[in-house]
VMD Tcl script that draws the C-alpha trace (Angstrom):
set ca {
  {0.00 0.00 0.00}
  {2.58 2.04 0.56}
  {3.01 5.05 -2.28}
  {6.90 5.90 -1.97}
  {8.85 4.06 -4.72}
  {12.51 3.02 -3.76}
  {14.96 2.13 -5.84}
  {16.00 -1.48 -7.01}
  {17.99 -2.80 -4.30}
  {20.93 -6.01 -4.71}
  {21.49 -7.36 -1.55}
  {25.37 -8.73 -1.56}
  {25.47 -9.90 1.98}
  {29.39 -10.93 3.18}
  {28.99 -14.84 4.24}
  {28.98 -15.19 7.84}
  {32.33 -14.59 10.13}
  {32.09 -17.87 11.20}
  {32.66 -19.81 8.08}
  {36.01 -20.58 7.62}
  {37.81 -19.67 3.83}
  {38.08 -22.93 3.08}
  {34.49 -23.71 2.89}
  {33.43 -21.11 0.86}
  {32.32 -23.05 -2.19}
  {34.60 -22.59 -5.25}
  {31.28 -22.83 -8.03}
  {29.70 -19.76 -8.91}
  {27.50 -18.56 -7.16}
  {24.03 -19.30 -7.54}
  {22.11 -16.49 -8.61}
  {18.16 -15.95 -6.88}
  {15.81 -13.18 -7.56}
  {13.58 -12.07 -4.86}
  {11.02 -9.98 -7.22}
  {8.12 -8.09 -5.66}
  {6.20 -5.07 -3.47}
  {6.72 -3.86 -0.16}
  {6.49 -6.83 1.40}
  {9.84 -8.42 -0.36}
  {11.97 -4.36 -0.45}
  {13.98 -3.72 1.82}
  {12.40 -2.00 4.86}
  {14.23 -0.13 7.73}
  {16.15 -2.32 10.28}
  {13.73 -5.24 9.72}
  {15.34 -8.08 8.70}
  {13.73 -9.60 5.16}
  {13.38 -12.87 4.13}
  {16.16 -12.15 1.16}
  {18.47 -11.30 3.73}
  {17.77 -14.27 6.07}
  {18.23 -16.50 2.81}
  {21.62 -15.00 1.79}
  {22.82 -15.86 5.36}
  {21.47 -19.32 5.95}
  {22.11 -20.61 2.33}
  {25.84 -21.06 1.05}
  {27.06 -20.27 -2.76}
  {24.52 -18.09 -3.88}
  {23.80 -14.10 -4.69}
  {20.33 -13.10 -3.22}
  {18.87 -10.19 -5.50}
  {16.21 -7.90 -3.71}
  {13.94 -6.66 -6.73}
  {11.19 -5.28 -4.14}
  {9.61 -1.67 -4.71}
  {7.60 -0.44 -2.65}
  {4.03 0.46 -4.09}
  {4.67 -1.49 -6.99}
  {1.77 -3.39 -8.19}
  {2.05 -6.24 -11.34}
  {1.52 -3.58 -13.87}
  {4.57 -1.81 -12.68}
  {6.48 -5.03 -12.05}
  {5.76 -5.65 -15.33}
  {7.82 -2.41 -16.59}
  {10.76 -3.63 -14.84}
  {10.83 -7.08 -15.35}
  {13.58 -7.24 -18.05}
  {16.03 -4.53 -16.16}
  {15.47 -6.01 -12.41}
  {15.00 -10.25 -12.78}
  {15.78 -10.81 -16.20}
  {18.90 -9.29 -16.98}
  {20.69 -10.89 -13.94}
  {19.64 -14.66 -15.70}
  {18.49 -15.96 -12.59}
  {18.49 -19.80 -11.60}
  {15.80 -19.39 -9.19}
  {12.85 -16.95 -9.06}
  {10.35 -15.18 -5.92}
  {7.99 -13.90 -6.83}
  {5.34 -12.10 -4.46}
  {2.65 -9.38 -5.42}
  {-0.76 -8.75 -4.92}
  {-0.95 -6.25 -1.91}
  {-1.10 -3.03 -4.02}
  {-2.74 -4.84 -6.99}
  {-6.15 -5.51 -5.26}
  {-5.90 -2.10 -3.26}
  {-8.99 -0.12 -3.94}
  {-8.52 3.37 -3.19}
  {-11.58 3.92 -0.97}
  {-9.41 7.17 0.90}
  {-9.05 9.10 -2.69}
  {-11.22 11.71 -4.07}
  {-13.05 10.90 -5.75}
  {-13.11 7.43 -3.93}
  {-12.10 4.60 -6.17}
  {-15.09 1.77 -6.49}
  {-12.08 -0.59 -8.28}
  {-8.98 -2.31 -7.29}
  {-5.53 -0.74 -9.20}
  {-5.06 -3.87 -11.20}
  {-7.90 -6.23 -12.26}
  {-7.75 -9.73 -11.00}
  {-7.98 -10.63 -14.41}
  {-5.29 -8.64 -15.63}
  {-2.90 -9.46 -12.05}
  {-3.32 -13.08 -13.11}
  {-2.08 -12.32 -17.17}
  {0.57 -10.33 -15.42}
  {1.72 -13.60 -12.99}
  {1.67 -15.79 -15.78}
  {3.82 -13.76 -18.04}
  {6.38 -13.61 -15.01}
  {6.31 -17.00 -14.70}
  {5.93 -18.53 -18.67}
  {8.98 -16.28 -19.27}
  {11.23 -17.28 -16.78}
  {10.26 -20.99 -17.13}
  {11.12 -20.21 -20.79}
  {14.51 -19.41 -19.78}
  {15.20 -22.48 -17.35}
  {14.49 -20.14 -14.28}
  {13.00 -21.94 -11.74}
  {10.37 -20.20 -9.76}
  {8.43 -20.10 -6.35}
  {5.17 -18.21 -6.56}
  {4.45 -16.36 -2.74}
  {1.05 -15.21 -2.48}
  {0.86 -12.21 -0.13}
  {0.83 -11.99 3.72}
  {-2.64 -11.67 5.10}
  {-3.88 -8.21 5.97}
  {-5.23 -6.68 9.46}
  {-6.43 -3.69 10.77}
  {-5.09 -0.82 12.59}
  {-6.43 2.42 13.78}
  {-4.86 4.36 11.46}
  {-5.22 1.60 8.17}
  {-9.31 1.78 9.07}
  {-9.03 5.10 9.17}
  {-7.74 5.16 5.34}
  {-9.94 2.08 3.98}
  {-13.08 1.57 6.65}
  {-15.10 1.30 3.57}
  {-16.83 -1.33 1.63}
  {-15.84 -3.16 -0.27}
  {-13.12 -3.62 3.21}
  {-15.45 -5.13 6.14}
  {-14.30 -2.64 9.12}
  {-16.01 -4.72 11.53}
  {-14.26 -7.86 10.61}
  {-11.23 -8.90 12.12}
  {-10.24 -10.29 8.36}
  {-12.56 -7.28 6.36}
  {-9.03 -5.82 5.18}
  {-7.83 -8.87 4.09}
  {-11.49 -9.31 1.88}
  {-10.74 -7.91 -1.54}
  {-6.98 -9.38 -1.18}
  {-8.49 -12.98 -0.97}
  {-9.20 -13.94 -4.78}
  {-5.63 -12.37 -5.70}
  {-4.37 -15.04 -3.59}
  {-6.49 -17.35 -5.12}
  {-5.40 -16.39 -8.48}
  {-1.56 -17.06 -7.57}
  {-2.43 -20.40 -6.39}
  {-4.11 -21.16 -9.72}
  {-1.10 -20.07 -11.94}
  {1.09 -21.75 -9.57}
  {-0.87 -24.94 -10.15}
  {-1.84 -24.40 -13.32}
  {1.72 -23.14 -15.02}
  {3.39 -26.12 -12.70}
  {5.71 -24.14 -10.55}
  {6.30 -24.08 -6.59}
  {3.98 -22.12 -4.65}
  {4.09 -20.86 -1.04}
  {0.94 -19.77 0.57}
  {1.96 -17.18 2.71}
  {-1.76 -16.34 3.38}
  {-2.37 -19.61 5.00}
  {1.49 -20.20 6.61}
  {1.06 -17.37 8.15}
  {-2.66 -18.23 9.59}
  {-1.19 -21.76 10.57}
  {1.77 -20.20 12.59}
  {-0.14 -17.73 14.42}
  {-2.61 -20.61 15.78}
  {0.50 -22.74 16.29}
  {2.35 -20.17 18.86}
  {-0.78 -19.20 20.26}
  {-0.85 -15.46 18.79}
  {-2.05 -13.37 16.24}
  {-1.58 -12.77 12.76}
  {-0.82 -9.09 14.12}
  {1.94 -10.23 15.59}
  {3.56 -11.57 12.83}
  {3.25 -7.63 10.95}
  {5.04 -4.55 11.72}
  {1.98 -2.23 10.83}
  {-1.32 -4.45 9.59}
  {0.18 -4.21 5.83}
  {4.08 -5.68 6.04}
  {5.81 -8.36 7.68}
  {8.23 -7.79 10.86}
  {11.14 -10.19 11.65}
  {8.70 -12.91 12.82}
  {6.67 -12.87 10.11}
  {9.70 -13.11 7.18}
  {11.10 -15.69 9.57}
  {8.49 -17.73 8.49}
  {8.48 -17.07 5.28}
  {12.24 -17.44 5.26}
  {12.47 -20.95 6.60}
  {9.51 -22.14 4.11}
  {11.22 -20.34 1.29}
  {14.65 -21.87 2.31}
  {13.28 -25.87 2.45}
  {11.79 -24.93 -0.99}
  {14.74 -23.74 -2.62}
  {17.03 -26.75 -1.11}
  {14.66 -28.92 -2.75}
  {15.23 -27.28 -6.01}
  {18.63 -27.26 -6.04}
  {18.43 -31.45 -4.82}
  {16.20 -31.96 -7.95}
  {17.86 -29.47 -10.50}
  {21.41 -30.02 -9.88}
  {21.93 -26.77 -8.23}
  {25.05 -25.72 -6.17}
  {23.23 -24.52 -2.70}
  {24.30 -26.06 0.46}
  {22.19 -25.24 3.74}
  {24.40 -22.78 6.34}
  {24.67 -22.43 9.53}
  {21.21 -22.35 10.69}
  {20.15 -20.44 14.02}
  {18.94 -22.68 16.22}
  {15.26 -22.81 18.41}
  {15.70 -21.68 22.04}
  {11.60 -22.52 23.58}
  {9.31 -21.56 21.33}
  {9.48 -18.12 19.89}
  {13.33 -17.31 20.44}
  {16.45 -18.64 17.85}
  {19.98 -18.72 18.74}
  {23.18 -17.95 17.08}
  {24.51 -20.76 15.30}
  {27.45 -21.19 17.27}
  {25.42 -20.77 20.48}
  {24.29 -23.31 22.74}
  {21.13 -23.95 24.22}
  {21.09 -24.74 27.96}
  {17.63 -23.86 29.21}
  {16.48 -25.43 32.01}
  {13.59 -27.09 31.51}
  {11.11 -25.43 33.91}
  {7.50 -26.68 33.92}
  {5.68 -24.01 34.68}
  {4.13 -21.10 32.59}
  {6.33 -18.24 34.39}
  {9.96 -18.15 34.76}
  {10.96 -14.92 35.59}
  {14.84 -14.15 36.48}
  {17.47 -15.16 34.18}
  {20.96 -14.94 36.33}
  {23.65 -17.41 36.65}
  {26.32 -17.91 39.39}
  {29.48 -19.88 39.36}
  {28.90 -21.31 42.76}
  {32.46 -22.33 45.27}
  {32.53 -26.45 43.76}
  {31.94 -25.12 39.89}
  {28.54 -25.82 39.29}
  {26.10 -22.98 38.00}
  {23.31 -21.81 40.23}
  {20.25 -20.47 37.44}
  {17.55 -18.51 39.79}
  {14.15 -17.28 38.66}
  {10.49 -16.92 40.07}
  {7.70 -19.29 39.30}
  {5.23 -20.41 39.13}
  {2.68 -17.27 38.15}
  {4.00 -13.53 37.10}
  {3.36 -10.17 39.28}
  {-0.10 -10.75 39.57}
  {-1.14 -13.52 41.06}
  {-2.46 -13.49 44.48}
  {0.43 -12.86 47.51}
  {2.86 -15.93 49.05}
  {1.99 -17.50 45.53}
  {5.08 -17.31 43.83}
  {8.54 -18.12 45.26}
  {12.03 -17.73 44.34}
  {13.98 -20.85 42.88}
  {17.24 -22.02 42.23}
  {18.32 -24.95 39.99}
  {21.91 -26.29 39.09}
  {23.86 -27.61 36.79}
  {27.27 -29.82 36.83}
  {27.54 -30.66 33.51}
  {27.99 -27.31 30.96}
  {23.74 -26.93 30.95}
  {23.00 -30.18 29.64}
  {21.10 -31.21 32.28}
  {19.72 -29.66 35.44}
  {19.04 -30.05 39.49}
  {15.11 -30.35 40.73}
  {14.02 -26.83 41.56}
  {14.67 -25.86 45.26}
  {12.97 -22.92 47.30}
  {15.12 -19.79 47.93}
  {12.65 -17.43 49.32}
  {9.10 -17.18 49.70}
  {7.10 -14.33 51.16}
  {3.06 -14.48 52.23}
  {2.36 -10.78 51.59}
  {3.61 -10.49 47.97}
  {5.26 -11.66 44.59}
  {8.62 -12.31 45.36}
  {10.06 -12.12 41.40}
  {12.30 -11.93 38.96}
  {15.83 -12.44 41.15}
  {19.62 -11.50 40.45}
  {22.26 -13.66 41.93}
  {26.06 -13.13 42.74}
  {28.66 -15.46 44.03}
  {31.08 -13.37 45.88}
  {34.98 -14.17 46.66}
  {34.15 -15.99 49.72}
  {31.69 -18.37 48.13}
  {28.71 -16.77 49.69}
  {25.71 -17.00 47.11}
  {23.47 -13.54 47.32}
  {20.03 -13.65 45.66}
  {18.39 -10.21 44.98}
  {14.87 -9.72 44.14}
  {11.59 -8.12 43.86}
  {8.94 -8.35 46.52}
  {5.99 -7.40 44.25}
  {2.70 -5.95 45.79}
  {1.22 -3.36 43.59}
  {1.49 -1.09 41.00}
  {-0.71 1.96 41.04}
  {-0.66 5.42 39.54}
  {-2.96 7.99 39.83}
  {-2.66 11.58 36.99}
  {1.22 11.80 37.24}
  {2.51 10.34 39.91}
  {2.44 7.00 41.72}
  {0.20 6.71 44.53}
  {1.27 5.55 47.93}
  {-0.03 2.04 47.51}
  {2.78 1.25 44.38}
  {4.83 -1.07 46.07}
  {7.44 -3.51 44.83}
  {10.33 -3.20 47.70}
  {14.05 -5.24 47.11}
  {14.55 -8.41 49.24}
  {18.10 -10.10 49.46}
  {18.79 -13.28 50.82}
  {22.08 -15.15 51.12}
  {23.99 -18.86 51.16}
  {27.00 -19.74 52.62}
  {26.72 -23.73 51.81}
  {26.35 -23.85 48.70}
  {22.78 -23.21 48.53}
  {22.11 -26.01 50.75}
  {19.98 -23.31 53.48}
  {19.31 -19.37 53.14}
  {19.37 -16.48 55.15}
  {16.36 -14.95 56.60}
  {14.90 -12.59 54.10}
  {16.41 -8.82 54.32}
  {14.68 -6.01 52.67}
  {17.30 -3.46 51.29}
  {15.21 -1.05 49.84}
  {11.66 0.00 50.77}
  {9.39 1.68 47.49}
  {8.25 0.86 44.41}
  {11.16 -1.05 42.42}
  {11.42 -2.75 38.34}
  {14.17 -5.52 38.13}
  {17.28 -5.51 40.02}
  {19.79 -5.87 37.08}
  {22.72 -7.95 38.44}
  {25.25 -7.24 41.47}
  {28.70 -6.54 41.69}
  {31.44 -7.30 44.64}
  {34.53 -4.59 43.92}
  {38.17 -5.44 44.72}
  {37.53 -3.79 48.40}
  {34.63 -6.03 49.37}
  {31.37 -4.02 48.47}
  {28.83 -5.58 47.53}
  {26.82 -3.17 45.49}
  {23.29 -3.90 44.25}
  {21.73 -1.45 41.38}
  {18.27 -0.49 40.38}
  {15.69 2.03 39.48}
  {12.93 3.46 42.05}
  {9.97 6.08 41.24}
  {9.74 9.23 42.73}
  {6.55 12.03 42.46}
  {6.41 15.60 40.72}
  {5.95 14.31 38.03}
  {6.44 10.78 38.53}
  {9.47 9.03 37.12}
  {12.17 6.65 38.00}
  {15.55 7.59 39.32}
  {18.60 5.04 39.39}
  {20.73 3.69 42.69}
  {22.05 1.67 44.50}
  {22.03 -0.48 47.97}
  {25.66 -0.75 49.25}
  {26.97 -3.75 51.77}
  {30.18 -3.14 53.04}
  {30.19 -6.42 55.53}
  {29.08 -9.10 53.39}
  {25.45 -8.12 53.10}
  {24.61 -7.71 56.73}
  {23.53 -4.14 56.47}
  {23.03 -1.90 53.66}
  {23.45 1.92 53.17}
  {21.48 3.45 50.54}
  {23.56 5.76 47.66}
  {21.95 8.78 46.04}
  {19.42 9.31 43.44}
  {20.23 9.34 39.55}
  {17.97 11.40 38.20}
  {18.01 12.49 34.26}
  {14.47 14.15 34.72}
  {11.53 12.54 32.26}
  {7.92 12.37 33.19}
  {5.98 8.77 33.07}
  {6.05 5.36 34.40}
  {8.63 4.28 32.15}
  {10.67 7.60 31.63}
  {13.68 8.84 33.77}
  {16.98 6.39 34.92}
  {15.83 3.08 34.32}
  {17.27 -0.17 35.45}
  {21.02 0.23 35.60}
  {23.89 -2.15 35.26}
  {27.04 -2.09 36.98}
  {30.95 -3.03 36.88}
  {34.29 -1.88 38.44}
  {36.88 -0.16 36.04}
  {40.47 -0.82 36.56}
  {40.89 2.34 37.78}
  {38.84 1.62 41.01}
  {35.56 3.82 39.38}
  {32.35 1.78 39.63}
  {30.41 2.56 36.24}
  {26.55 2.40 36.17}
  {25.00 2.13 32.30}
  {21.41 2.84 32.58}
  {18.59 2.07 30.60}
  {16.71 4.93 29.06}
  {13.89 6.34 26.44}
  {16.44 8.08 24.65}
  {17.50 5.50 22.28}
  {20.78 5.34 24.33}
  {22.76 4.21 27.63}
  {23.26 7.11 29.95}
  {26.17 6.58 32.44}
  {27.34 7.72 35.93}
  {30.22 7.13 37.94}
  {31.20 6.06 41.93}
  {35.08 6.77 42.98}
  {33.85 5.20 46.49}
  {32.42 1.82 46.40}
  {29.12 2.91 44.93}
  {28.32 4.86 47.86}
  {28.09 8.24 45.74}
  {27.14 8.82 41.71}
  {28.39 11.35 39.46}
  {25.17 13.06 37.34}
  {24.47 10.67 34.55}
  {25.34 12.15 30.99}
  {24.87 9.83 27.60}
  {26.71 7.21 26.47}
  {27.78 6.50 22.49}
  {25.86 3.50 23.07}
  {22.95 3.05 21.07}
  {20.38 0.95 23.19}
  {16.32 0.39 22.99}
  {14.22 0.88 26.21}
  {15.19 -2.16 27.80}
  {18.37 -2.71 30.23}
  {21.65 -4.47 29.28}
  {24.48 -6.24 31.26}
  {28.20 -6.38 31.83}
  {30.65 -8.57 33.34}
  {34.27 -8.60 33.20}
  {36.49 -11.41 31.48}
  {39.48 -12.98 32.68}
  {41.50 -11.57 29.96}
  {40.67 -8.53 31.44}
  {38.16 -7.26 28.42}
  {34.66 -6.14 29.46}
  {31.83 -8.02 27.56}
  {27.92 -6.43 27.23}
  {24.71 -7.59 26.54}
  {21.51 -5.52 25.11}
  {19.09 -4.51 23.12}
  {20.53 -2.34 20.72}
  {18.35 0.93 19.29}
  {17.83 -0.39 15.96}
  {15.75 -3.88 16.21}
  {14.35 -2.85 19.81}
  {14.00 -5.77 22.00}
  {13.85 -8.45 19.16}
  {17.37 -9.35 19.11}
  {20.13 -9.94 21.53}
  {23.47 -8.79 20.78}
  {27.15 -8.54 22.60}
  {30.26 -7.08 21.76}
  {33.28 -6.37 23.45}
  {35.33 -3.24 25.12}
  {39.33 -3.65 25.75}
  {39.22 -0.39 26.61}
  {37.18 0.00 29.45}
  {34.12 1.00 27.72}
  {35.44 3.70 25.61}
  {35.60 1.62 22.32}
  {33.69 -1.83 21.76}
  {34.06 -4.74 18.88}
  {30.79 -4.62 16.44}
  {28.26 -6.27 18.35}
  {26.89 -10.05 17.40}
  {23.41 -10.78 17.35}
  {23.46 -14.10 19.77}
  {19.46 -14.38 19.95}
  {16.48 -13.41 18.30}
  {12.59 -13.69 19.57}
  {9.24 -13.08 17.67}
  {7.11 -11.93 19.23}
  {8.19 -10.63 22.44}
  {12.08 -10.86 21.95}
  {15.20 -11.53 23.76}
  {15.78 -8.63 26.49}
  {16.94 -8.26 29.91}
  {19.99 -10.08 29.57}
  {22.24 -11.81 32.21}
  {25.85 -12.28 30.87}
  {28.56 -14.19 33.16}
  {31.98 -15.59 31.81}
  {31.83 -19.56 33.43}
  {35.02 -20.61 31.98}
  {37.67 -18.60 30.08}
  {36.43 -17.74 26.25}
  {33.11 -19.13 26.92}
  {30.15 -16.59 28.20}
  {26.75 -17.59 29.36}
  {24.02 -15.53 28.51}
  {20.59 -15.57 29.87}
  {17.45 -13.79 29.13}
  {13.47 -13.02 28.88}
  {10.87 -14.01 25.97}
  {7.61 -12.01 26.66}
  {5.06 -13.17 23.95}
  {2.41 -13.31 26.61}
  {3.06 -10.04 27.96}
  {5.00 -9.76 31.38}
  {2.72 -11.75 33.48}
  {4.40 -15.21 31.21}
  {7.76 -14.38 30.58}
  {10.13 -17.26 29.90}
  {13.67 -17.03 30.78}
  {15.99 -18.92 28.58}
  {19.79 -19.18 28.48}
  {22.73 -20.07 26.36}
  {26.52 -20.71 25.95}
  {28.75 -18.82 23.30}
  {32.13 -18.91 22.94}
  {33.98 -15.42 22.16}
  {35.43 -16.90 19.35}
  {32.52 -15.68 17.81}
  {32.75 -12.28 17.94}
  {35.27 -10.39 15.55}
  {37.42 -8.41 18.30}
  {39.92 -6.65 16.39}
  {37.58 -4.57 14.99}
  {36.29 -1.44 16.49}
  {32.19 0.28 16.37}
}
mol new
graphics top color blue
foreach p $ca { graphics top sphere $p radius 0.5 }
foreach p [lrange $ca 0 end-1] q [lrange $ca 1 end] { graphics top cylinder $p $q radius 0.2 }
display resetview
């Protein structure tokens, strides 16, 4: 639908780092058009189906010949220029969207679609007799269903579109995609029926097709996901049958149900059973197994005393895990989504949320917001724990991770509200006797107005020099930072950071080769992907980041990151497709082999 044309675009994607020279394939490259709309063009940071392909397939050169607004007629005008001229072995071809448009928003308004069906269907079969004529394979896509928004009924809430019917955008689309499946079937070429994959999936994950779109009209990562991994199977079989060079790639791997994993990442997930998981941090405990600590079995809110804090462990790299054990319970509230820290003397510290209510009232929380921070400690092993401590008393998001210095602090970061106008400030609990008592620091405050606006959720790590740095999450599509010269007792005001970063917190840790490693969501594909990179330089500079995981819907965010054993970081994090009430933590191994450190962002 969308009226802006853009130019041809060739997407020449570099192979991935990981593959070794030797296995790049020595044939030519195998040459595949992706020709179509919106829907197949390149389209901001999302990442399109033609780019997935070029990634997970070896030995070939993906094409991009998506425009937006283009419709058959105008595909039709390009057709030699764009797919034929490049002699492609393989063929995409998806239209229809902006063909069976009718322009109810004009004036006059249009009564008639922009391209007959009868005329979209001569136009299909002329793509496809030609190229079929010149030994081009071909797979025939029909579009991606359509749904409404506000604004999209708005423009077309008009017959012959059904506003009152979930599917009444998608009406007049319908017999286009009925036409592509005819010429597919008739004309004996491959077809994919997006219309109905994408249906299928969204019943399968237990969402919507609106999930699976970035605006009612075009497909976001999850949706070209799908329509990446059918396309890819498709094309594999092709070159099987035809004799074509294409060898499969690495392939990102599943992670639960919605999230994929780097290729050279691990899954090690515990295997929970219950539909909450909340709390994603890992601890190298004194006899080298990993403590993994979360909340279960219900989200923030259930009814009081019925959730609980749990820790499970693993001796064997992740493969396989302990029975769940109780950490902390509470009968007045939620305790949630925990931290956890191993400090030099082997002591285990858990840190979490005791959850009781979140209420706001014009611009500022009321009194009754509560969500205070509760510690609790082991000193065998997790074998028994401490009596509950509360550290701080207020209204409180996640406690990002903890941090012992070199002089024995043991400093725990977060974010709290405070009124006129409401907001959150960042700061920080300090134990200077091994989490006995705790002093309070001073308030971060970078201004903002809003329940989510203001210093959000910081991380923390010592520098070399003996500074404690605090990143902190923020609205403005970048890490703020402040600074502690005594233990984290005292903050410098916060100023911006270089580092681009979505609403959502990340996570540091240091590495034994004295590097400092973080994990976030970075600006540009907000909390749908994962990524890490690397700082030698104490934060100043950092290696171009790797995207480790990826989630549709409801991403990978609020990372944990923790170096286990030297060169090999394990990562953990949250998948929200059910909003925040089902999260699932899930976690993974990579080795830093896989990031490109020599080169700097």
């Amino acid at each position: 639908m969308i009226m802006r044309r853009t130019l041809f675009t060739a997407l020449l994607l570099c192979p991935l780092t990981l593959l070794h020279a030797t296995d790049v394939p020595a044939t030519e490259p195998v040459t595949i058009v992706a020709f179509g709309d919106s829907t197949t063009a390149v389209r901001g940071s999302t990442k399109i189906y033609a780019s997935v392909l070029q990634e997970e397939l070896r030995n070939v050169r993906v094409l991009n010949a998506g425009v937006s607004g283009n419709t058959t007629e105008m595909g039709r005008k390009r057709f030699e220029e764009d797919v034929l001229k490049h002699q492609p072995q393989i063929a995409i071809i998806q239209f229809g969207i902006n063909d069976a448009a009718v322009d109810v928003w004009k004036t006059p308004q249009a009564t008639e679609p922009r391209v007959s069906l009868e005329r979209y269907e001569v136009n299909l079969r002329h793509f496809v007799q030609t190229l079929k004529s010149k030994n081009t394979r071909v797979v025939l896509m029909t579009s991606n269903p359509l749904r409404w928004t506000p604004k999209l009924k708005e423009m077309y809430g008009k017959p012959p579109y059904q506003p009152e019917n979930v599917d009444g955008f998608n009406v007049p689309l319908a017999p286009y995609c009925e036409a592509a499946r005819r010429v597919a079937r008739e004309e004996g070429t491959e077809l994919l029926d997006v219309q109905q994959a994408f249906v299928e999936q969204a019943q399968k994950r237990g969402v919507t097709v609106d999930s699976l779109l970035f605006d009612g009209m075009h497909p976001n990562d999850g949706g070209h996901r799908i329509e990446a991994d059918l396309l890819r199977e498709r094309i594999l079989a092709l070159a099987k049958t035809h004799g074509l060079a294409i060898t499969e790639g690495p392939l990102w791997k599943a992670s639960g149900e919605f999230v994929k994993i780097h290729p050279l990442c691990t899954d090690i997930t515990h295997d929970s059973p219950n539909p909450t998981v909340l709390g994603c941090g890992l601890a190298r405990m004194k006899d080298g197994a990993v403590m993994a600590v979360y909340s279960t079995p219900t989200g923030y809110y259930s009814k009081p005393g019925t959730t609980w804090i749990a820790g499970r462990v693993t001796t064997d790299g992740g493969k396989t895990w302990s029975p769940e054990s109780v950490i902390a319970r509470h009968p007045d509230c939620q305790p949630s989504h925990p931290s956890v820290l191993t400090a030099r003397d082997g002591v285990i510290h858990a840190f979490y949320l005791g959850f009781k209510k979140w209420k706001w009232q014009g611009v500022n929380p009321t009194d009754e917001a509560q969500s205070d921070l509760w510690t609790t400690r082991s000193s065998d092993n997790g074998a028994t724990w401490s009596e509950p401590q509360m550290i701080f008393k207020g209204y409180t998001g996640a406690s990002n991770g903890a941090i012992e210095t070199r002089n024995g602090h043991l400093i725990v970061p977060y974010s709290h509200y405070i009124n006129d106008p409401g907001r959150l400030v960042s700061q920080t609990s300090v134990s200077t006797d091994g989490g006995k008592t705790w002093s309070l620091s001073n308030d971060i405050d970078i201004g903002g107005a809003g329940d989510h606006e203001g210093a959000l959720e910081p991380c923390v790590i010592e520098l070399k020099d003996g500074r404690v740095w605090m990143l902190i999450r923020t609205t403005h599509k970048a890490f703020w930072e402040s600074f502690s010269t005594d233990g984290g007792k005292t903050w410098s005001a916060a100023k911006a950071t270089t580092i681009d970063a979505t609403s959502a917190p990340g996570h540091l840790t240091r590495l034994t080769d004295g590097r400092i490693a973080l994990v976030w969501n970075r600006a540009i594909k907000g909390r749908t992907e994962l990524h890490l990179a690397l700082s030698a330089d104490e934060g100043k500079t950092w290696t171009p980041s790797l995207n480790v995981a990826q989630g549709t819907p409801g991403g990978a965010t609020y990372p944990f990151v923790i170096e286990i054993d030297p060169g090999e970081l394990w990562i953990g994090y949250h998948n929200v497709p059910k909003g925040w009430n089902f999260p699932r933590a899930g976690h993974l191994r990579i080795p830093l082999s896989a990031l490109n450190d020599t080169a700097k962002r």
